[in-house]
N, C-alpha and C positions, 0 to 999 in steps of 0.2 A: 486433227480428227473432229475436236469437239464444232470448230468455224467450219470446217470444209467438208466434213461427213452429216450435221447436224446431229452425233451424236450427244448424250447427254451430258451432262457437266458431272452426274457423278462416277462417271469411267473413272475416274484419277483415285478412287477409292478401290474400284473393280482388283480380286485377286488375280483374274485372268491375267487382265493388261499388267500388270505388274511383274505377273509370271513370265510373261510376253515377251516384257522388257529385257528379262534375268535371261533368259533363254538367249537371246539375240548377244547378250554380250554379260555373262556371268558377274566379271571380275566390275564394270561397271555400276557406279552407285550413281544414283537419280539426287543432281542436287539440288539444294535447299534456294531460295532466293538472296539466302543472305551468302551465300557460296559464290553467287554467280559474280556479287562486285564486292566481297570479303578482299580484295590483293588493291581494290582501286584507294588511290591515294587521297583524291577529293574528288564530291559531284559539286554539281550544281543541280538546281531546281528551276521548271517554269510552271507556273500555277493558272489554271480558270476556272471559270461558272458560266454555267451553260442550266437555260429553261427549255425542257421540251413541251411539244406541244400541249400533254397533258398538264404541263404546269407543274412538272414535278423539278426538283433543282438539285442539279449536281454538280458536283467539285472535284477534279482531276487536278494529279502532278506527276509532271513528266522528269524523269530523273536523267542527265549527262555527265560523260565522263570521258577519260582517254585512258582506254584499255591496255593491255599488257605488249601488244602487239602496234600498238601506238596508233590507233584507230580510236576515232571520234564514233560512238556508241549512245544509245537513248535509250530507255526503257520505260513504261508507262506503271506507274509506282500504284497507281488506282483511280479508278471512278467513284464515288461514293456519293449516295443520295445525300440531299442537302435537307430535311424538311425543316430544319430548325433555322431560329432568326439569322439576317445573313449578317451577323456583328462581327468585327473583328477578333474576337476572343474565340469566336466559336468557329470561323474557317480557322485560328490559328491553331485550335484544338484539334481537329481532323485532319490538320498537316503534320504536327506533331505524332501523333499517333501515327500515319503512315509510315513517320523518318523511321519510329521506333521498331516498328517493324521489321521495317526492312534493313536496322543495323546502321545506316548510316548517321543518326544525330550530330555523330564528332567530325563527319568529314563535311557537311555541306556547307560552302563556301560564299552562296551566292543565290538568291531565288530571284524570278523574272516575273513580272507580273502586269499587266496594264497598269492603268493612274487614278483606275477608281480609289476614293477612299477609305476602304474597308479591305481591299485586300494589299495597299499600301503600310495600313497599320499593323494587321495579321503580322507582314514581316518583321514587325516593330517588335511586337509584341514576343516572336519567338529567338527576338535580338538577333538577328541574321543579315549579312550585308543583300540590300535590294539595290535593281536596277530598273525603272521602266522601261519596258520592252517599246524599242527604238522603232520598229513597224507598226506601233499603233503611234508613235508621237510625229511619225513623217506622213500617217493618215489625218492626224487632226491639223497638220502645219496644213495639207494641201486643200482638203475637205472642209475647213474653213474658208479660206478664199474662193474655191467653188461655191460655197452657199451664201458669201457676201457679196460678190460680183453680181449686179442687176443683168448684164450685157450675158453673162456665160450664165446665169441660172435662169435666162429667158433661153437660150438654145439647149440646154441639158431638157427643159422641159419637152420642148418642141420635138428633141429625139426623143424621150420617152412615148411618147404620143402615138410618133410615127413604128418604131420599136414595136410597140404592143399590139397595133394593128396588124403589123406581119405578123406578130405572132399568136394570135388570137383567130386570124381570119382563114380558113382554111384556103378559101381562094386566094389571097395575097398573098398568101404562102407559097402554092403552087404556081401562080405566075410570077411570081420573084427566080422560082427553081428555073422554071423556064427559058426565061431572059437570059440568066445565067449562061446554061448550056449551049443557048442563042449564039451569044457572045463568047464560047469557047473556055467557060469558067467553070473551076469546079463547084457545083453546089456548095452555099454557103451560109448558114442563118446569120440573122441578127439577132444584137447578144444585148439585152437587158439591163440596165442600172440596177444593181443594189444598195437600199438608200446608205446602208452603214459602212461600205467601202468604196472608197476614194477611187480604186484601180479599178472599180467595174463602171463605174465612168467613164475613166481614161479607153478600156476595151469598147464599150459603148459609141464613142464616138470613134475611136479609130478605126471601126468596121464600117460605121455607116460610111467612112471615107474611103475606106478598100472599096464599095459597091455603091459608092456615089450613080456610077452610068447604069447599072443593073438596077436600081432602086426607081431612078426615075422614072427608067422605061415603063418599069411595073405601073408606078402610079399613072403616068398620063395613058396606059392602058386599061386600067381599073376605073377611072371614071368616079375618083374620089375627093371629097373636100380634106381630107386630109394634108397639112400645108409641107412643102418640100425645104430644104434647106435652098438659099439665093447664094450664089458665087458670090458675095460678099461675105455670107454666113462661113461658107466654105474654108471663105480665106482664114478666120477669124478662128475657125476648129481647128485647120491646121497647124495656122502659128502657136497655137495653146496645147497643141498635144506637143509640137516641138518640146515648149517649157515642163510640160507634163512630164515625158519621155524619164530623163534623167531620175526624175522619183521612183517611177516605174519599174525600172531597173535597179536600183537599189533595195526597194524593199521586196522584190523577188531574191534577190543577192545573200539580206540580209536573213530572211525566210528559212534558210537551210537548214537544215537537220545533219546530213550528213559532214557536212564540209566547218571548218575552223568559223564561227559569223562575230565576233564580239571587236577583236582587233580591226574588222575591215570597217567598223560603224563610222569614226573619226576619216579616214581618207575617202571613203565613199559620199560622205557630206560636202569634205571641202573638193571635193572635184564636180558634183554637184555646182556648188556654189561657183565653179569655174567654167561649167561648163552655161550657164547661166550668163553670166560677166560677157562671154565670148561668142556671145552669138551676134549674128547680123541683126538688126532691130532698125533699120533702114526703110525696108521697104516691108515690115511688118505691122499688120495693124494696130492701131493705139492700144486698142484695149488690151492685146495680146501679151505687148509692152510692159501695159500698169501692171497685169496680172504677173507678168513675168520679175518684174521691179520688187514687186509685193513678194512673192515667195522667195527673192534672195534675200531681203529685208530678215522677214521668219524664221527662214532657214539662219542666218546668223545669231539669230536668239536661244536657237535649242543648240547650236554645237557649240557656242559658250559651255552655255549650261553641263551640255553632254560631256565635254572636253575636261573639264573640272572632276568629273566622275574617277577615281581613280578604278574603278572595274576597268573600265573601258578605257582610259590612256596604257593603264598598265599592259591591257592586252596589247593594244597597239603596239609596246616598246619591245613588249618580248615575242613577236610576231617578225622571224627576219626579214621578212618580206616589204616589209615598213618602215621600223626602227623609228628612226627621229624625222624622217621626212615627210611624215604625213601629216602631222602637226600644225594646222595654221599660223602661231607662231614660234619663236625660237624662247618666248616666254612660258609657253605653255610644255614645250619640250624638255624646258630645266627643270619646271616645276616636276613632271613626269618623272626625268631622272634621278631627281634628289627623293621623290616617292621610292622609289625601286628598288635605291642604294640601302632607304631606311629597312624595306621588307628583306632584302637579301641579308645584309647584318643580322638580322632577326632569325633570320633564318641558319648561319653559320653559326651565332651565340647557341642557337639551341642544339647546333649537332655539339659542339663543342663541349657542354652541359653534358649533353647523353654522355658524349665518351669518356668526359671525367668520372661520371658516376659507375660505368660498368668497370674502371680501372681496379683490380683487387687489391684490399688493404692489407697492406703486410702487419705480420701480427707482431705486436711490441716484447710478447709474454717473455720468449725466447730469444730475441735477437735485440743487438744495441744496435738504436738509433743514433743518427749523428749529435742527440744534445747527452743520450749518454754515454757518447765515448768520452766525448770534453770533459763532460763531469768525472767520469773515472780517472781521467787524465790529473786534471785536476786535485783531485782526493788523493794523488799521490806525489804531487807537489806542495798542498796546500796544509797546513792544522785546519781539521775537520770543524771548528769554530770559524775561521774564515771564510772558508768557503760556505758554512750554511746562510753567512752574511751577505753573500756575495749572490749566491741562487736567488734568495729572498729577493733582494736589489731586483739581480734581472728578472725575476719573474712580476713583480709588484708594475717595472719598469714597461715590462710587455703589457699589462693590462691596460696603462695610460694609453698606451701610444697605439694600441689595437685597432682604434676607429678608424684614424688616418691614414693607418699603414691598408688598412681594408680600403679605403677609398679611393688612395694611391694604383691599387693594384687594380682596384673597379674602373677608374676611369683609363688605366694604359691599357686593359683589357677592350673596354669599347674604343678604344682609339686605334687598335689593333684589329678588331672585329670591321671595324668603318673603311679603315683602308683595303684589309682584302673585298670587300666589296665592289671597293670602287674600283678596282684594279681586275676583278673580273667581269664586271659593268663595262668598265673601258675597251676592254680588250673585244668584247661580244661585239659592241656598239666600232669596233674600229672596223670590223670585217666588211665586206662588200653583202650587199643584200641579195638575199635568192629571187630565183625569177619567180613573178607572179603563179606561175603556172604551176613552181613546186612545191609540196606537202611542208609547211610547217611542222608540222609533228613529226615528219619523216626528219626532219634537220635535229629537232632536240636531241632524238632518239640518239643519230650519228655523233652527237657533240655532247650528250650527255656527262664524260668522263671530263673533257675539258671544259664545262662551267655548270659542276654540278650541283649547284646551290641557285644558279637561274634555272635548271630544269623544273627543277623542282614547284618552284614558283608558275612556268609555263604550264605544269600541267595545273594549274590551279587554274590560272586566270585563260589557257585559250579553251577550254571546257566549258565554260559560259557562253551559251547561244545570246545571241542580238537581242530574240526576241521570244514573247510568248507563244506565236504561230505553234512548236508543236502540239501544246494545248487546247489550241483552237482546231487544229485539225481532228484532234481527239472527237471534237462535238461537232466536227462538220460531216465526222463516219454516224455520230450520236443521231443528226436527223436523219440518216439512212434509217438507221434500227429502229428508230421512234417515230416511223411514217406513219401517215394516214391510215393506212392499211393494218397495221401491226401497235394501233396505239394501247393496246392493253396490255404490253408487255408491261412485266411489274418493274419498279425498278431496280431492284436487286436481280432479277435478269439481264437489265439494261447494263449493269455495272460490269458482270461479268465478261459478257459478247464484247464489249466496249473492251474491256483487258485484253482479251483473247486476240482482237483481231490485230490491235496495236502491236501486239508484242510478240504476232507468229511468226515475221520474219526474220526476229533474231538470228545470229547463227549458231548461238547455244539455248534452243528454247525448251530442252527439256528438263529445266528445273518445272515449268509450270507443270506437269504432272505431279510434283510435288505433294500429299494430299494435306499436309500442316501447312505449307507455304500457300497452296491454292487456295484453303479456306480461310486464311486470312484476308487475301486481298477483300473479299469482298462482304464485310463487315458494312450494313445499312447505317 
């Protein structure tokens, strides 16, 4: 109501709407936010910063999780203005405060973040496992080479150039439309560079190549010094978006919100990187080549890197879909499984733990225990002299030997803990892997009873998105709100609309009527 009616934000106080509420379904109570992920077991976090045009700065984190129904779920945790220094102490502080809020502190597992250095330390600082978000690091492998190549940052120029005149010139606009139609096409524009994303380059050049015949026509009918791409140029865009392509695709892949992204990070690299290796490069041009040479080169540097990441192998392992095959090597796969075996044991010692402790202690007051039946036994075979000599003995004699016998019992314990591990590790890892096509979460869910100690794990590490994207999407709604048009919005206005609209298509969204939950979110 508040996004879609423009009514006001303080409805969620209103007795009407409340009454409203009661009416429509009495026995129904309005939950809280911390109600809504109170049953989830662990989230993760992606975190950004975002300047609007005013200059005012704000900081969003987006909260994921695998819900009760075994669905991969997001929810936008807050926007909050930034006015203060942008140190790591003090985004860690405004994160912190959100967790607390919203009840989560003891579950978050994981935050995602880009590779700047302030909001790298933030997660340092609030000791939380990080990951850098893998769609900005496959921007800067590609986005680099684009801006080092002489040969491709002479032609990205050259379409910008041409780019901007259609879209600038009213008449090259409309005789582009024209051509088009001409030629039986559907109208089409040309789509712009932006300097800080890699992909809108890649779309950039792959349109001017969809409308190569339309484009020209226009030109040599416009009567313009504007310079055209040469059939040479041509060849040279096409071989490059070839090698392009594959990144393309991945980090749209990886981008997802809705769908499992953290496990697919490791096999979408190395097939990547295969699909690179495997192309024709024969009758490709040189440059095309080096550039293509140059980006497997790169690309082998971050999935090291990335590989080593135990977030991200772990996902992989416990992802059926994958398992040990996506692995570049059979070195990296062991290392992964001896990872998994250690967190699974960890995770069997501590049910293990719980259930010892809820076990009820029998009371000594009233009943013999088996050391005092012995001794009764005893006391009536013994002269009560001997036997006190005898107690003394064993009890003095237990005191020594206390440590060892605790040691003894410590290590058959974890040696006992290690092998059920390994023996439900084995058993997972022996099964045949599901098809691409079906729901990992929908697999846990089914096999949860037979390996329920890696469920458990699964909902921890496939809950971790790839990448920071849904944060960024947050501020790509942020320059709607904060247009030209509308820059006076204050920003504790901004905060709010920014929540609201993230978060209205939940399919439980009416805790946000909440009015103690509501006015939290949006603390300046």
């Amino acid at each position: 109501m508040i996004v879609k009616d423009i009514q006001p934000f303080t409805i969620v106080d209103d007795v009407g709407f409340r009454t409203f509420v009661s009416k429509l379904d009495p026995k129904y109570v309005l939950p809280t936010r911390q109600r809504y992920i109170e049953k989830v077991v662990a989230v993760s976090l992606t975190s950004d910063m975002w300047t609007s045009i005013n200059m005012d700065a704000y900081l969003a984190v987006t909260c994921h999780f695998v819900e009760e129904n075994e669905k991969l779920s997001s929810v936008l945790l807050g926007v909050q203005a930034f006015p203060q220094s942008h140190t790591a102490e003090n985004i860690a502080c405004v994160k912190a405060s959100l967790m607390e809020e919203w009840g989560i502190s003891g579950k978050v597992t994981c935050m995602v973040t880009d590779s700047a250095p302030n909001m790298v330390a933030s997660v340092r600082e609030l000791k939380l496992r990080h990951h850098i978000c893998v769609a900005h690091t496959l921007n800067l492998v590609v986005k680099r080479e684009l801006d080092q190549h002489p040969v491709l940052s002479g032609l990205r120029a050259k379409a910008r150039k041409l780019v901007g005149y259609f879209r600038s010139s009213t008449t090259a606009k409309e005789k582009l439309k024209q051509v088009q139609l001409q030629l039986g096409m559907q109208a089409t524009k040309l789509m712009q560079e932006v300097e800080t994303r890699w992909n809108s380059t890649y779309l950039m050049l792959q349109r001017l190549v969809e409308l190569r015949e339309p484009v020209g026509a226009a030109l040599a009918g416009l009567h313009t010094d504007i310079p055209f791409f040469t059939a040479s140029e041509f060849d040279i865009v096409v071989a490059c978006l070839s090698s392009l392509s594959p990144f393309y695709d991945a980090t749209t892949e990886l981008s997802a919100e809705e769908h499992v992204s953290a496990s697919k990070v490791i096999p979408l690299l190395k097939m990547i990187a295969k699909v690179l290796q495997e192309e024709d490069t024969k009758s490709a041009p040189a440059v095309a080549v080096e550039i293509g040479e140059q980006l497997i080169r790169q690309l082998r540097e971050k999935l090291h890197m990335l590989q080593s990441m135990s977030i991200l192998s772990l996902a992989t392992l416990l992802d059926p879909q994958f398992k040990l095959i996506a692995f570049f090597s059979n070195t990296k796969a062991a290392e992964a499984v001896k990872r998994l075996t250690s967190e699974c044991a960890t995770v069997i010692r501590r049910n293990t733990e719980k259930n010892t402790h809820e076990i009820p202690q029998a009371s000594t007051s009233q009943e013999f225990t088996g050391g005092n039946v012995l001794y009764y036994i005893l006391r009536l075979l013994i002269p009560i002299t001997t036997l006190t000599n005898m107690t003394c003995g064993f009890h003095l004699g237990s005191r020594l030997w206390q440590r060892l016998d605790t040691s003894v019992m410590e290590a058959k314990r974890t040696q006992n803990v290690s092998e059920d591990a390994t023996v439900e590790i084995q058993r997972y890892l022996s099964e045949a892997n599901i098809s691409r096509l079906e729901n990992p979460l929908e697999y846990w869910a089914n096999h949860r009873s037979l390996y329920p100690n890696l469920y458990k794990l699964a909902l921890i590490y496939l809950c971790t998105p790839a990448s920071s994207v849904p944060c960024e999407r947050v501020f790509s709604k942020a320059g709607e709100v904060v247009s030209k048009k509308r820059n006076r919005l204050k920003p504790k206005t901004v905060e709010k609309l920014l929540f609201l609209n993230k978060n209205q298509h939940s399919e439980d969204v009416t805790w946000l009527v909440d009015t103690e939950s509501f006015s939290l979110c949006f603390r300046g």
